[in-house]
C-alpha positions, 0 to 999 in steps of 0.5 A: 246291850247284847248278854242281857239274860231275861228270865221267864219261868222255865225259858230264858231270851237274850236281848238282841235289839233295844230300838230307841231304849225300848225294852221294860222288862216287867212291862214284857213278863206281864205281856208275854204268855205261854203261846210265845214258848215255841218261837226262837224271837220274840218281837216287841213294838211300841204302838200308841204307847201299847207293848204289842208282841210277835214270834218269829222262827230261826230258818232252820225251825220246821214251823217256820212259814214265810210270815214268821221267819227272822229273815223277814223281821225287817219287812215286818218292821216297815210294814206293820210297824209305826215309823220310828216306835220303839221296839226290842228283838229277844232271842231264845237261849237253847238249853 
C-alpha cells in the first residue's frame, strides 16, 4: 500500500506497512498529537483492541538513541508487541 499520503495539519506521512489491515486513518488523527512531529516514524499496534502509537528516528537524525531508531523497529515488534496484532509504520514525507 505504498504512496497512500496521509495528512495531518501542516505534516504529511506515507503509509509504509499495513500489518494485517491495521491502519484506520480517522482512528489515528484522533490519536496522534503534536509530541509525534519530530520523529521520522510513526508506529501504530493494535493491543486489546487499543491504537497505541510509538516514534522512531531515521539513523541518520541526531536525536535518534538506540531505543527509538527505525533499525530496531523489529526488535520492538517482538519485544512489546502482542504476537500477531495488527500494526501499521507511517513515514514522514520531508518537504
Amino acid at each position: 500500500m505504498k504512496n497512500h499520503v496521509i495528512q495531518v495539519e501542516n505534516r504529511e506521512y506515507e503509509l509504509e506497512r499495513n500489518y494485517r489491515d491495521a491502519f484506520r486513518e480517522d482512528e489515528f488523527k484522533e490519536k496522534v498529537t503534536d509530541y509525534f512531529d519530530d520523529f521520522d516514524y510513526i508506529f501504530g499496534d493494535y493491543s486489546c483492541d487499543a491504537l497505541r502509537l510509538k516514534g522512531f528516528y531515521d539513523k541518520n537524525n541526531k536525536n535518534v538513541k538506540k531505543i527509538n531508531s527505525i533499525e530496531r523497529l523489529e526488535d520492538y515488534i517482538k519485544d512489546y508487541c502482542s504476537y500477531e496484532c495488527r500494526y501499521f509504520l507511517l513515514k514522514k514525507i520531508k518537504k
